[in-house]
C-alpha positions in Angstrom: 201.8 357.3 9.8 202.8 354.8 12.5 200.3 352.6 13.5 201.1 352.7 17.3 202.6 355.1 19.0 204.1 354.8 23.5 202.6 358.1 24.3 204.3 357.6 28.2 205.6 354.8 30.4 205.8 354.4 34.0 208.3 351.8 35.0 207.8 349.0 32.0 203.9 350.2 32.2 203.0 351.8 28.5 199.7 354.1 27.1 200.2 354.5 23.8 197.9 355.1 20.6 197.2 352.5 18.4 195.5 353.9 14.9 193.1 352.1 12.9 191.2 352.7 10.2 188.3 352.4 12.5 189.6 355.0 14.8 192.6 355.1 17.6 192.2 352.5 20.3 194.1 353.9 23.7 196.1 351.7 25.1 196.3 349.5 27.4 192.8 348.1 26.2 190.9 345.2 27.1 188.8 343.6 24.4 185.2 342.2 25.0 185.3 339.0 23.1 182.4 338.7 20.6 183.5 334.9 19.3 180.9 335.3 16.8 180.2 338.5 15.9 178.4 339.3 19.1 179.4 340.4 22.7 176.8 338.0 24.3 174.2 339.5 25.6 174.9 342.9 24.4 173.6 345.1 21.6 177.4 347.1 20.0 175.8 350.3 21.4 176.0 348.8 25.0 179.0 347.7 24.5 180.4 351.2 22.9 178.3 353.2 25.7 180.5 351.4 28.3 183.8 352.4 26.7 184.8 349.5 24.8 187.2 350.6 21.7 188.2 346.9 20.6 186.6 343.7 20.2 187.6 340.1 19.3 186.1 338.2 16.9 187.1 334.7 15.9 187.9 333.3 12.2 187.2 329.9 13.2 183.7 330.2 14.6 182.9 332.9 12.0 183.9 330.6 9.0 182.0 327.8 10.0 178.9 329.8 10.7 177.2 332.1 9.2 180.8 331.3 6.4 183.1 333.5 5.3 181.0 334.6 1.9 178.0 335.2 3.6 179.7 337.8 6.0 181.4 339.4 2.7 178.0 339.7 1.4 176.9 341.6 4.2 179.7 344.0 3.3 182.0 342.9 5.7 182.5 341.8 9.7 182.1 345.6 10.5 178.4 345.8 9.2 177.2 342.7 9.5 177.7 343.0 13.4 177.1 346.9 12.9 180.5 347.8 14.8 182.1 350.9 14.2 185.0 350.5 16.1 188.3 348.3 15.5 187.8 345.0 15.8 190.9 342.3 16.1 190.2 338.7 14.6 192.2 335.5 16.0 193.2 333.0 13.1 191.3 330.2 14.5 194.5 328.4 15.6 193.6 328.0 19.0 190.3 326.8 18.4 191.3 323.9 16.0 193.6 322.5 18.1 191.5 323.3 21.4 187.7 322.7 20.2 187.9 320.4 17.3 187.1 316.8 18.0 189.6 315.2 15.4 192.6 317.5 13.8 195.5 316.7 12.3 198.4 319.2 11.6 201.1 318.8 9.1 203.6 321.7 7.5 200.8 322.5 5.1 198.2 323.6 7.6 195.6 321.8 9.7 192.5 319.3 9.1 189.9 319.3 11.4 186.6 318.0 11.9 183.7 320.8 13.0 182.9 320.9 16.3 179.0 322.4 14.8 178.4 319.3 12.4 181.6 316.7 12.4 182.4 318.0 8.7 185.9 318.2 7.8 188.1 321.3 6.8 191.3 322.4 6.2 193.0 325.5 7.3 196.2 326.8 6.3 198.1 330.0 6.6 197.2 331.7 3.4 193.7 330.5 3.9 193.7 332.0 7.4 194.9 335.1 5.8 192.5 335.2 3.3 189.4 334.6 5.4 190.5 337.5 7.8 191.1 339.6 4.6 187.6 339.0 3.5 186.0 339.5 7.0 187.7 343.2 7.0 189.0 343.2 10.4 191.5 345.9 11.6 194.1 343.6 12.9 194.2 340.1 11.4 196.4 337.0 13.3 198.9 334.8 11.9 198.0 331.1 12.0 199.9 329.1 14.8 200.3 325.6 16.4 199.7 325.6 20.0 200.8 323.0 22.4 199.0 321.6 25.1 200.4 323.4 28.0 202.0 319.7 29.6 203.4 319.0 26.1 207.1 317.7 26.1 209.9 320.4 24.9 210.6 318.4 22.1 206.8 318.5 20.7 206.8 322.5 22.3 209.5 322.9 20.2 208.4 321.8 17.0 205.5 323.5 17.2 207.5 326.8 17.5 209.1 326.2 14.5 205.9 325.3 12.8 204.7 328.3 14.1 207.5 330.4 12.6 207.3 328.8 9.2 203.4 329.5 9.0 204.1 332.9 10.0 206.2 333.9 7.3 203.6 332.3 4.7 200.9 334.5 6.4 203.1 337.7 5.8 203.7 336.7 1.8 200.0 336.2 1.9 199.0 339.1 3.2 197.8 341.8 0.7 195.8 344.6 2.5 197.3 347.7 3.7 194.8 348.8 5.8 194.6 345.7 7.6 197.6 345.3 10.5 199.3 341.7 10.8 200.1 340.5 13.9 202.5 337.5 14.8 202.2 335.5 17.3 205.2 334.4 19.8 205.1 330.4 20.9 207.2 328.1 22.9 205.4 327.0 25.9 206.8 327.5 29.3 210.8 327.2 28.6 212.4 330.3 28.5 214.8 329.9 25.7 212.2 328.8 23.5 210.3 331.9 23.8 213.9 334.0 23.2 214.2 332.4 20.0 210.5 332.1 18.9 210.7 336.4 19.6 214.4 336.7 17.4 213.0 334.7 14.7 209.5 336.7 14.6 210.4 340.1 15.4 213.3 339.7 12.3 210.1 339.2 10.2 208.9 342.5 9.9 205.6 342.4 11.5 202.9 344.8 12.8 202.4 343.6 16.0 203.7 340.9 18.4 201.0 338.7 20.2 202.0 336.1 23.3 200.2 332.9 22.8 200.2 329.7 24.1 199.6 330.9 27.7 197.2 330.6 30.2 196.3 327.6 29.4 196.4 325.2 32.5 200.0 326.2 34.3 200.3 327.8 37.2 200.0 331.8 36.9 203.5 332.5 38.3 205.1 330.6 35.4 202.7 332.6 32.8 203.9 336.2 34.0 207.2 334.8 34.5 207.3 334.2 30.8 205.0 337.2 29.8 207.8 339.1 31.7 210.8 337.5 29.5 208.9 337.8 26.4 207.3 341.5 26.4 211.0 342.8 27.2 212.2 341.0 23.7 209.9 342.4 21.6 210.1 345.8 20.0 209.4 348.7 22.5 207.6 351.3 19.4 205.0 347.8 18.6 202.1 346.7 20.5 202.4 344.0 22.5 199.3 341.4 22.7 198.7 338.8 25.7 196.1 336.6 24.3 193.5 335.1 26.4 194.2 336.9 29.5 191.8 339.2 31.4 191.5 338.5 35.2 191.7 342.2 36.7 195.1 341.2 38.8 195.8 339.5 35.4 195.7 342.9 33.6 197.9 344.4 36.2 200.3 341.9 36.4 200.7 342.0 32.1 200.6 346.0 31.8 203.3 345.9 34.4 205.2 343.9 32.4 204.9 346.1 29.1 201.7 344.4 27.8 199.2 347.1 25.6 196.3 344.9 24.5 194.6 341.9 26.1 191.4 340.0 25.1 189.8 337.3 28.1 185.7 335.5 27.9 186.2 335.7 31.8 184.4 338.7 32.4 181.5 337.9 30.1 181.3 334.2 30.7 181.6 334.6 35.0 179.0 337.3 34.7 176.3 334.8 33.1 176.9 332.4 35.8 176.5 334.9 38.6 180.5 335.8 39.4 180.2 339.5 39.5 183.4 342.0 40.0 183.9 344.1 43.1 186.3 346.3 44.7 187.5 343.3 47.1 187.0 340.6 44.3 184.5 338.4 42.9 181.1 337.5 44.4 178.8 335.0 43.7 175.3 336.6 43.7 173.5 333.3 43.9 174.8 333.5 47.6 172.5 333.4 49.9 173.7 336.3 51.9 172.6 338.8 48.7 168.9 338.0 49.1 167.8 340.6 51.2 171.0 343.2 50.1 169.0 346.4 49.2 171.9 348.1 48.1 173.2 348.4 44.7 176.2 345.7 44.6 178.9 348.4 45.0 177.5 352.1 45.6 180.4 354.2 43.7 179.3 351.5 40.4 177.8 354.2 37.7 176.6 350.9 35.3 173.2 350.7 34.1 172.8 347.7 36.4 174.2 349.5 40.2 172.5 353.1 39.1 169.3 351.0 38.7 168.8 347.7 40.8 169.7 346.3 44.1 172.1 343.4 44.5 169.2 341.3 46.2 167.2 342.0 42.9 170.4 340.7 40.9 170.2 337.8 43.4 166.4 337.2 42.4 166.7 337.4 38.6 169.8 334.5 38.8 167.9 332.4 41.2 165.0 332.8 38.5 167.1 332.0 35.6 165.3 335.2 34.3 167.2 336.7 31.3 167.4 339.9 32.6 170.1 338.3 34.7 172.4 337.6 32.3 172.3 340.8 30.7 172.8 342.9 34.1 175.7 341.2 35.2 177.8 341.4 31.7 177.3 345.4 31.8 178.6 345.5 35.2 181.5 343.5 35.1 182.7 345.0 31.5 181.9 348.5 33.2 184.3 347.1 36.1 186.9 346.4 33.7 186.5 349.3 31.7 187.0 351.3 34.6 189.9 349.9 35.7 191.5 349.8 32.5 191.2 354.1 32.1 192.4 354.0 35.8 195.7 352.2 35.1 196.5 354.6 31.8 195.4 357.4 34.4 197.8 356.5 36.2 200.4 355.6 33.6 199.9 359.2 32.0 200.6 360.3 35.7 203.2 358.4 36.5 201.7 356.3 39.8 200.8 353.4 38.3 202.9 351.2 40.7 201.1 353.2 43.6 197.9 352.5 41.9 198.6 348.4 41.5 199.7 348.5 45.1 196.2 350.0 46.4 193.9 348.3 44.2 196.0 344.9 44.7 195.3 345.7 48.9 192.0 345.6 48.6 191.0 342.9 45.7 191.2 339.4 46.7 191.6 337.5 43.5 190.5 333.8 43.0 192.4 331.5 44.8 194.5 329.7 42.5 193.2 326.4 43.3 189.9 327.4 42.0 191.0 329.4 38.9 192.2 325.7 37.5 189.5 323.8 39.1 187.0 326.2 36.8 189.1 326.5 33.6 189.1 322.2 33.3 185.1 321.9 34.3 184.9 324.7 31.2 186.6 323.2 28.7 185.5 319.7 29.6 181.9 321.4 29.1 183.0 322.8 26.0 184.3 319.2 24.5 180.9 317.8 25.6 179.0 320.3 23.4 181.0 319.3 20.1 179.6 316.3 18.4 181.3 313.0 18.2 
């Protein structure tokens, strides 16, 4: 049986079916990310009552804490985190090169110090297979270098090759057949690098074809400018994964360019600090001007958190730092996305998606761009600070 299958397009707009052993995952689908085995904030049954079919978990987090051995003990990622539904692992990659205070990269693999405790480890591909093996996920990640997104072409470009060398070792390491493996495309923003980073890949044989090494500091217009020249290189009957990506106009702008599966923190991590989704765009409900709003925060919103509360009670339990807060704001935003997701394969399956882009794009006013890169640096200058030195 295929493992995905491009039930109907609508311009380069796809919903397919993507079978798991955990079930079929419609696609397009946005994936909650639970880093470490947890949606934050969320028990799995809030998270499967608001229509999630996929979530992320990451290797690197999971096998420095709880380990790798303990989570096979507990019979796997699946019932340790008492998940039913498919659940797609990143390798880690990111995160070594991104979180760890000291790493070092050779052809062999990576060494990097903890970000949790300063103790060092070693990754390589087999090892990044292994681990994903173990944890049981339904779609594992190969192991990849990625470049700082202001790297030269010359370092870009050696990381791409790195990239495709690791890959093939992942694929000769991989042994389960019920497990998919995904590779992942590199080459930073020049165009030809990503044409031959997708020839070299999709020659491999692989499950599934993942977009990395994007959204990661340039300027949106060059990442769906190479989204765009990617996604129409890679096999039309495989998914096609956009990692770290999950702004609504982000979603629309991918799916219109062929893109089935995306994974973003944004929703989750805006919500905890008050950034909630609307019709129009994001909000901040510390705002002053939501203290007396008696209203539910949009009235056609069927989450636990609009059917039951006002906005000015979501301003309260913020202003409060009352947990409550936290918890509200996550259900509606992934209920926002949720919605929007079915919407766009609605309108796939119908054939207006463009029609569909056009009005929701008319109304929601996404962050200005300015902003967007303004918030990603204070975040991952936050993050640094929390990894010992």
């Amino acid at each position: 049986m295929k493992t995905f299958i491009v039930i109907k397009t609508s311009g380069k707009a796809r919903a397919g079916e993507l079978h798991t052993v955990h079930g079929t995952v419609l696609t397009p689908v946005l994936c909650p990310v639970g880093t470490q085995a947890s949606v934050k904030t969320l028990t799995p049954d809030e998270v499967r009552g608001l229509g999630m079919q996929m979530i992320l978990a990451n290797t690197y987090h999971l096998y420095l804490r709880p380990g790798i051995e303990t989570i096979e003990k507990h019979g796997g990622l699946h019932k340790f985190m008492n998940w039913d539904g498919t659940i797609l692992t990143d390798s880690g990659g990111y995160q070594v090169f991104s979180l760890a205070k000291l790493s070092k990269v050779d052809d062999n693999g990576v060494t990097f110090r903890s970000h949790i405790d300063g103790s060092i480890h070693t990754l390589t591909p087999e090892l990044a297979v292994q681990y994903q093996e173990s944890l049981g996920s339904d779609i594992a990640m190969v192991l990849d270098h990625v470049p700082a997104n202001d790297e030269s072409r010359e370092r870009v470009y050696a990381a791409m090759l790195r990239t495709h060398a690791w890959a093939a070792r992942c694929l000769q390491a991989h042994r389960r057949r019920d497990q998919s493996l995904y590779a992942i495309v590199q080459g930073g923003v020049f165009p030809e690098l990503r044409e031959q980073s997708a020839k070299v890949l999709t020659a491999m044989g692989f499950d599934g074809f993942a977009i990395g090494g994007l959204s990661i500091g340039e300027p949106k217009q060059i990442t769906f400018e190479i989204v765009g020249q990617t996604a129409a290189m890679l096999p039309a009957d495989k998914p096609r994964y956009l990692m770290g990506v999950g702004a609504p106009e982000d979603i629309f702008e991918g799916i219109t360019r062929g893109i089935d599966i995306f994974d973003c923190a944004l929703p989750t991590r805006v919500a905890r600090n008050g950034a909630l989704y609307t019709k129009t765009g994001r909000i901040d409900i510390l705002n002053a001007r939501h203290k007396e709003q008696t209203a539910p925060l949009e009235d056609d919103c069927d989450c636990y958190a609009c059917r039951h509360f006002s906005a000015g009670y979501l301003h309260h339990l913020f202003r409060s730092q009352e947990l409550l807060a936290y918890r509200l704001a996550t259900i509606h935003n992934l209920a926002f996305m949720q919605r929007m997701i079915v919407m766009i394969r609605q309108s796939i399956l119908g054939g207006s998606f463009e029609k569909v882009k056009a009005d929701f794009m008319s109304h929601y006013r996404p962050t200005d761009e300015n902003t967007r890169l303004d918030q990603k640096k204070k975040w991952l200058e936050a993050r640094e600070k929390q990894a010992p030195g």
